[in-house]
C-alpha positions as a printed NumPy array, in Angstrom:
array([[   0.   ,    0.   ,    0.   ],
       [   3.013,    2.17 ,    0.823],
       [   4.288,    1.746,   -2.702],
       [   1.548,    2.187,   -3.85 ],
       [  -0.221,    5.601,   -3.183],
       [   3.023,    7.157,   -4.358],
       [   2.436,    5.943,   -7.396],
       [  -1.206,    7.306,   -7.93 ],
       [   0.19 ,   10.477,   -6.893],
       [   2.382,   10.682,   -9.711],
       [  -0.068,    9.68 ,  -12.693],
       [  -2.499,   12.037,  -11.499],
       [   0.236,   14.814,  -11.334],
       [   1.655,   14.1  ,  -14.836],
       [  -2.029,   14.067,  -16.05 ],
       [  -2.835,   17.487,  -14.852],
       [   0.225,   18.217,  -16.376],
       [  -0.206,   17.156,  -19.87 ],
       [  -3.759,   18.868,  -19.952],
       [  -2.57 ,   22.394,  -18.873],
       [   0.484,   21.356,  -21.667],
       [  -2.271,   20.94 ,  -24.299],
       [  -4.541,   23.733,  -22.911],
       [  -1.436,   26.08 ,  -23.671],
       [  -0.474,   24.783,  -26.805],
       [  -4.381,   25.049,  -28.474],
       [  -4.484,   28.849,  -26.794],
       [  -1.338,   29.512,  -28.934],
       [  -2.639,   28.058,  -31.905],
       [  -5.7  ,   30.582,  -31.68 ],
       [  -3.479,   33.716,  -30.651],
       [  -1.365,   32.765,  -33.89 ],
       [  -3.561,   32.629,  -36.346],
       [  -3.323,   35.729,  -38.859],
       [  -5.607,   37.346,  -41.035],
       [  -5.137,   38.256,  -44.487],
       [  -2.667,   41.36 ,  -44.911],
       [  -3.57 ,   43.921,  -47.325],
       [  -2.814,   47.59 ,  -48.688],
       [  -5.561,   49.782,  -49.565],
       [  -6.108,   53.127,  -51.341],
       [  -9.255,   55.201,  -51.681],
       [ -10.999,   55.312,  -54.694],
       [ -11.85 ,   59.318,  -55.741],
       [ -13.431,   61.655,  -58.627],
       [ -11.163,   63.567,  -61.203],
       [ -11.517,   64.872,  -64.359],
       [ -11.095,   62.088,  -67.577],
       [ -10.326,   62.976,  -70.863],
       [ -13.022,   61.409,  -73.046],
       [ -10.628,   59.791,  -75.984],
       [ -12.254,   57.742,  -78.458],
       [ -10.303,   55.274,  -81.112],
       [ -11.184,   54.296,  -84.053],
       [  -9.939,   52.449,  -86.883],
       [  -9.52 ,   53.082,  -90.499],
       [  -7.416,   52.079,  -93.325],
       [  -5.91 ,   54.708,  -95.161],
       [  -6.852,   55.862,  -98.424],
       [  -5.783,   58.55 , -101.255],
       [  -7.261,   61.658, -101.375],
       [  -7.5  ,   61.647, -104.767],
       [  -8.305,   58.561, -107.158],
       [  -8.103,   58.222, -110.954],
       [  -9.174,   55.308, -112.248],
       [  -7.278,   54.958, -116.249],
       [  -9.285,   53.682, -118.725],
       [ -10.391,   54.14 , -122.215],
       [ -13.83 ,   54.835, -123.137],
       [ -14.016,   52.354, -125.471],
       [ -12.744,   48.806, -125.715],
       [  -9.602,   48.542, -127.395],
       [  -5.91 ,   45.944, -127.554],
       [  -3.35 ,   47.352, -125.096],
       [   0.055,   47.612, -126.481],
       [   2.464,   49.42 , -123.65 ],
       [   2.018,   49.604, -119.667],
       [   4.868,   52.171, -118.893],
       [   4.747,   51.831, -115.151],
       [   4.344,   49.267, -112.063],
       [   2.199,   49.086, -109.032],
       [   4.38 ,   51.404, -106.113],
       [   5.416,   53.886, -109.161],
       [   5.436,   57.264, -108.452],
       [   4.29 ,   59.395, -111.317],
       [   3.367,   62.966, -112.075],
       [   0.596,   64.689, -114.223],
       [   0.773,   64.073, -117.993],
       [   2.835,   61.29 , -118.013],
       [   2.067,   58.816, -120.623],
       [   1.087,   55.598, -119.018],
       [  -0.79 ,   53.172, -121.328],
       [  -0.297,   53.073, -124.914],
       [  -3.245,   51.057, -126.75 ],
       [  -3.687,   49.961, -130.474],
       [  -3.423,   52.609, -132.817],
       [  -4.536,   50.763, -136.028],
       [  -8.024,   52.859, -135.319],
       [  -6.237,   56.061, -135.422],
       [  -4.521,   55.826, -138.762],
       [  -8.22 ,   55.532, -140.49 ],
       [  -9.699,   58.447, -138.809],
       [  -6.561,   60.61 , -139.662],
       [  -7.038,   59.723, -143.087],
       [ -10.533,   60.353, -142.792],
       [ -10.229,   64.066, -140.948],
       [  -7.071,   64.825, -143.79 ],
       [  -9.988,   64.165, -146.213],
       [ -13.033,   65.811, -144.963],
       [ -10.521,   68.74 , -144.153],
       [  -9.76 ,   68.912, -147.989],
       [ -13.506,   69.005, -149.067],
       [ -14.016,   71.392, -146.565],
       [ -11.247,   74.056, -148.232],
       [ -12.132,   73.062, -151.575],
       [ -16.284,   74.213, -150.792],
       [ -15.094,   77.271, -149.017],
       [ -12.856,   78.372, -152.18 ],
       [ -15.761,   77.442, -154.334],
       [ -17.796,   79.668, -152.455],
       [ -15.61 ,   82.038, -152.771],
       [ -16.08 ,   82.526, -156.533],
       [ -19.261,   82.005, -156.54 ],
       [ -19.333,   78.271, -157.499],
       [ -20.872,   77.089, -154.806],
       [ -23.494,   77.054, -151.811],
       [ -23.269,   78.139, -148.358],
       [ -25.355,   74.895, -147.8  ],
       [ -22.566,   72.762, -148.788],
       [ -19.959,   74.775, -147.194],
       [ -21.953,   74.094, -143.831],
       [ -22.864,   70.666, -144.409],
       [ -19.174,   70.028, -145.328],
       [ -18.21 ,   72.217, -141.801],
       [ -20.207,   69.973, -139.946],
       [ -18.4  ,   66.483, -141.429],
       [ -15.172,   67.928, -140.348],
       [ -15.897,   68.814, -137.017],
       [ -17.341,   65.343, -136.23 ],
       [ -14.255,   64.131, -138.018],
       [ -11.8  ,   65.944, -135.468],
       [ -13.704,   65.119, -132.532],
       [ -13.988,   61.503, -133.39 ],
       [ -10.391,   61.954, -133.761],
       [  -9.095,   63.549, -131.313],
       [ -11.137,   61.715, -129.177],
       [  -9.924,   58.268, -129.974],
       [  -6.477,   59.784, -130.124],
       [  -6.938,   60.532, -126.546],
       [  -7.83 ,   57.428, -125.38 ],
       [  -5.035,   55.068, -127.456],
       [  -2.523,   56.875, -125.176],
       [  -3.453,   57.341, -121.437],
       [  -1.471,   59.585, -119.385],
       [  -1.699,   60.456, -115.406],
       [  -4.297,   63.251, -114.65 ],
       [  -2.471,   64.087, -111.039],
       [   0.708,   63.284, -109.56 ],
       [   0.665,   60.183, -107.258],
       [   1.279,   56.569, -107.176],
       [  -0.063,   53.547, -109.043],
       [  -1.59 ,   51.627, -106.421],
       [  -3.385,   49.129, -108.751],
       [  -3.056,   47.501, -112.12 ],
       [  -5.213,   44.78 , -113.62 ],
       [  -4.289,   43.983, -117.364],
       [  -1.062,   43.314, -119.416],
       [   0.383,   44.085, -122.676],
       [  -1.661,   42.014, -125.288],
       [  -5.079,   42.048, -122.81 ],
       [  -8.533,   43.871, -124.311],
       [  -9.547,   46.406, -121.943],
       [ -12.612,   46.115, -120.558],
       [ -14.527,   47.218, -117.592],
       [ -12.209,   47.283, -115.112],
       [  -9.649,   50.2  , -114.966],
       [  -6.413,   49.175, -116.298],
       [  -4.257,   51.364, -114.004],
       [  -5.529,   53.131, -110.486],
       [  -3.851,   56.233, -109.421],
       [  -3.622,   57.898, -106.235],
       [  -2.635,   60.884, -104.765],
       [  -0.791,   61.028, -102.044],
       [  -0.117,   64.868, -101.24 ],
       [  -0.693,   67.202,  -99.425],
       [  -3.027,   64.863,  -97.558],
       [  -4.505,   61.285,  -97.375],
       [  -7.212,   60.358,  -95.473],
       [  -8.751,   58.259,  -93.38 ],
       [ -12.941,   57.666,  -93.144],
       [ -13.948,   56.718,  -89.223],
       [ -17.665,   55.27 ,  -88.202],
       [ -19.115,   57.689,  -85.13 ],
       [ -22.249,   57.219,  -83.246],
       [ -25.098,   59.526,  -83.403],
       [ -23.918,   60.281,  -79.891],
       [ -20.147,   61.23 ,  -80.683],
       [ -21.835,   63.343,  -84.077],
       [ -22.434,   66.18 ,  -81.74 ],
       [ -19.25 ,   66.056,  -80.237],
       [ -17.51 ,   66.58 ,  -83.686],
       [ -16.849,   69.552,  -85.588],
       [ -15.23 ,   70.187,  -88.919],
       [ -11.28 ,   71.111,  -88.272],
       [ -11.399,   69.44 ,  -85.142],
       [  -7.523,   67.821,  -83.928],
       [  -6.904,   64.573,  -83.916],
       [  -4.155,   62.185,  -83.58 ],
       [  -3.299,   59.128,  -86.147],
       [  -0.583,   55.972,  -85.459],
       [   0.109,   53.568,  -87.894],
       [   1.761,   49.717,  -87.084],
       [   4.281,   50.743,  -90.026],
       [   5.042,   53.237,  -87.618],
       [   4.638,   52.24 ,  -83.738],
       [   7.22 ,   55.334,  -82.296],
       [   5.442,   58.558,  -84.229],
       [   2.169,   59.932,  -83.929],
       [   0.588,   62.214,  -86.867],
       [  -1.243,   65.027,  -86.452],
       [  -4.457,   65.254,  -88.201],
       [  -8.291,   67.149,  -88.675],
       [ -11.527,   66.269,  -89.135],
       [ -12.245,   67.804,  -92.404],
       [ -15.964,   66.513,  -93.17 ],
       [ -19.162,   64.928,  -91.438],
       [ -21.392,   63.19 ,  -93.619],
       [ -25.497,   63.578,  -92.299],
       [ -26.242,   60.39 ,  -93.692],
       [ -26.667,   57.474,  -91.404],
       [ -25.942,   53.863,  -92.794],
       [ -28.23 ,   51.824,  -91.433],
       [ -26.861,   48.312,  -91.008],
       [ -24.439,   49.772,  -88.325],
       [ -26.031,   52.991,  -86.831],
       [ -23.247,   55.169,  -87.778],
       [ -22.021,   58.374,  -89.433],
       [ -18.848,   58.997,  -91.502],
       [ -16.183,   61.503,  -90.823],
       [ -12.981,   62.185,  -92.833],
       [  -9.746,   62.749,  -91.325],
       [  -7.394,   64.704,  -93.608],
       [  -3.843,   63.183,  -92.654],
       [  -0.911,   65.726,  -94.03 ],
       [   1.541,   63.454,  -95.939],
       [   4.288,   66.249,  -97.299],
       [   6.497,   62.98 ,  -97.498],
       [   4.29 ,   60.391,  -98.687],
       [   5.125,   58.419,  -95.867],
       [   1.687,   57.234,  -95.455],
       [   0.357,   54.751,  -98.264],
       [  -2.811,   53.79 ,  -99.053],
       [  -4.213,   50.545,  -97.518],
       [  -1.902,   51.135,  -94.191],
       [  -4.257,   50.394,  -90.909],
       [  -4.634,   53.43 ,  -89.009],
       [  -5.987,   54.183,  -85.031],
       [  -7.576,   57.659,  -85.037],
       [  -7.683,   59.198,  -81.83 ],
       [ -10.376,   61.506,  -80.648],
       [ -10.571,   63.621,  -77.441],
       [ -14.536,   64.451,  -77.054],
       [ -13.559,   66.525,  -74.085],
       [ -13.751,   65.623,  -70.023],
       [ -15.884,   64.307,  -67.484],
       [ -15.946,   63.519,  -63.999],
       [ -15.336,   59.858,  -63.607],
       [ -13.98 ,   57.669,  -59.925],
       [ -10.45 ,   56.602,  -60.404],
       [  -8.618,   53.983,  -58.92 ],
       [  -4.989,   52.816,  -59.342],
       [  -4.371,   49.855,  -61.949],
       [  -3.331,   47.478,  -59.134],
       [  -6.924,   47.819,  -57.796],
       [  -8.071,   46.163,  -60.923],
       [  -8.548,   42.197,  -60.959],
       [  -8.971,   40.256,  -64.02 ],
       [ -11.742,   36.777,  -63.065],
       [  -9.345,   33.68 ,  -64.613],
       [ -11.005,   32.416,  -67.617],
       [ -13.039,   35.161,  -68.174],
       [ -12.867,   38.856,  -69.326],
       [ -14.841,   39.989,  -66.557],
       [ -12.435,   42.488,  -63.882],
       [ -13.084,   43.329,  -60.154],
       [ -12.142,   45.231,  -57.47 ],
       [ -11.978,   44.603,  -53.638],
       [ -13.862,   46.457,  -51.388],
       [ -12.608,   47.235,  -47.922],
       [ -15.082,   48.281,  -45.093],
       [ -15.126,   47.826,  -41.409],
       [ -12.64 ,   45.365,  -41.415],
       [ -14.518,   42.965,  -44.467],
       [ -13.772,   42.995,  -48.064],
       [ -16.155,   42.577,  -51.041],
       [ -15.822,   41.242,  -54.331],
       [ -17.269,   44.098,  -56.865],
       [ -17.378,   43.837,  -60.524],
       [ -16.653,   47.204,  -62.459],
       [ -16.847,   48.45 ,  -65.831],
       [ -13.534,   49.784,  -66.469],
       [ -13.179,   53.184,  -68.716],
       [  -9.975,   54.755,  -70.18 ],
       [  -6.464,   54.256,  -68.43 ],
       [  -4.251,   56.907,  -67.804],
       [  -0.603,   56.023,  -67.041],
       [  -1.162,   54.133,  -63.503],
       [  -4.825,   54.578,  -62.826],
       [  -8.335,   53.077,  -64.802],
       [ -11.436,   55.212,  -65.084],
       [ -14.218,   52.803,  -62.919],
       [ -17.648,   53.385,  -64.885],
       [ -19.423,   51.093,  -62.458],
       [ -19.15 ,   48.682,  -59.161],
       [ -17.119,   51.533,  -57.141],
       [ -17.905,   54.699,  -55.623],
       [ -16.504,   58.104,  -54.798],
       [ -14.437,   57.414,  -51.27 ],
       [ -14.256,   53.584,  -51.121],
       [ -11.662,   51.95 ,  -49.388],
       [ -10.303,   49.907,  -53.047],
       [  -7.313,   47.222,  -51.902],
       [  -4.152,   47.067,  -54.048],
       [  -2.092,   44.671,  -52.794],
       [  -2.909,   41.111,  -50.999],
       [  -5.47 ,   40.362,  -53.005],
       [  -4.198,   36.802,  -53.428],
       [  -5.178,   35.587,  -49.823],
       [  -8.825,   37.301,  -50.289],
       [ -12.509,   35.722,  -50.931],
       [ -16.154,   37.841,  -50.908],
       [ -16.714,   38.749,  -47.629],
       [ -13.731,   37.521,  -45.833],
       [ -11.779,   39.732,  -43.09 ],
       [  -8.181,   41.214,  -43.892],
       [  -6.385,   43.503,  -41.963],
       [  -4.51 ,   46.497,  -43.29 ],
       [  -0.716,   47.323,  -43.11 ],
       [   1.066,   50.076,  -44.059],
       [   3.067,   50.286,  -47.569]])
């Protein structure tokens, strides 16, 4: 019995040990659990510059489409597609065998014409004749001169060929042989605006241009027209932008942004680290802190401006917006702020 009761005493004083142990060791397990760590900033209103892009593909300011009015054989293409040419250059050169009869016919009609006039003049002849014999001749030289003007084609403007859609030996035929167009001063670009934007346009109104040819330079550039007419598949209106092309950097066909400032309005703002993109989806959010939660908001997102986004929707004026720690966060869990 003496051996015993020391023994009981023992147990029971290692098991009131091992429960104030264990007692200890789940209190520190609940005073080391952390929350979430996160830095906010607060969302707030400013004035946005309303800039609207656009796309267009560039196009001359001027096009001639050479042709012949009437079907002929085309014997001579003097230039190439990329050519650079300049007004009254002889570019086409069709079958003349045409040309040689209705010289020989205007030589003729112009000899019976003299010979009735001298008649006339002696008093051998009519002034009936002499008219009658006025009027052959001048159909004569316009027939002519006519077909003489369309057996050689020359440039109308100066520019560049930009299209060509027959060889040497072809017929022409409804198509243009050879398209022209010029390239300077200006070219231009035609942009589709909503009824909306309309009345936020005016004629000689700045804009900016970039090209992909050219990613480093922006071109300066005006509105120079706004058509009334509405095309009604898409709801839109046209306006030109006159692009100044002293160079002839620009060529036709190049894809163009056109960049539009429709003036300011007062927008929230929130810096891009705010801004969370849902995996798998285009949708973006922000997180929401408020007495000590956070909230998953959707938002409409509106122009960027170097390290801030425009928020159209899903945060107001004054809210606590978190931009850092958002890895560790869930709707409506609790974080705790530090400082940067």
């Amino acid at each position: 019995m003496k051996l015993f009761i020391p023994a009981i005493i023992t147990a029971l004083a290692f098991t009131l040990w091992s429960c104030g142990n264990s007692e200890k060791k789940t209190g520190e397990t609940v005073k080391t659990e952390e929350l979430p760590q996160i830095e906010v900033d607060v969302a707030h209103t400013d004035d946005v510059d309303r800039v609207n892009v656009y796309t267009s593909n560039v196009e001359a300011d001027n096009t001639n489409n050479i042709s012949p009015s009437v079907m002929n054989r085309i014997k001579q293409i003097n230039v190439e597609v990329g050519d650079r040419v300049h007004r009254g250059q002889v570019l086409v050169t069709l079958d003349r065998s045409n040309i040689d009869q209705l010289k020989v016919r205007l030589d003729n009609a112009e000899r019976e014409y003299n010979r009735a006039v001298q008649l006339l003049e002696i008093g051998a002849g009519t002034q009936q004749s002499v008219d009658q014999l006025r009027t052959e001749l001048d159909a004569a030289r316009t027939q002519y001169d006519n077909t003489l003007e369309n057996t050689v084609l020359t440039s109308p403007i100066n520019g560049v060929v930009t299209a060509r859609n027959y060889d040497p030996g072809d017929m022409s035929g409804a198509s243009p042989i050879l398209t022209i167009g010029q390239l300077k001063p200006v070219v231009k670009a035609m942009i589709n605006v909503t009824e909306n934007d309309l009345a936020l346009l005016s004629k000689g109104m700045p804009v900016k241009v970039t090209f992909d040819a050219y990613p480093a330079d922006t071109f300066p550039a005006r509105i120079s027209r706004l058509y009334p007419t509405v095309d009604v598949a898409t709801r839109t209106f046209q306006a030109q932008v006159d692009i100044p092309n002293p160079d002839e950097r620009i060529l036709p066909g190049m894809f163009g942004r056109v960049e539009v400032n429709l003036g300011s309005r007062r927008s929230v703002v929130v810096p891009d680290r705010a801004i969370v993109k849902q995996t798998g989806s285009g949708n973006r959010y922000v997180y929401v802190y408020s007495n000590g939660n956070v909230s998953y908001n959707r938002v409409e997102l509106g122009r960027r401006m170097a390290d801030s986004y425009e928020i159209l929707s899903g945060v107001e004026d004054g809210d606590t917006v978190v931009v850092a720690g958002q890895s560790r966060l869930a709707d409506g869990v609790r974080a705790e702020i530090v400082k940067k």
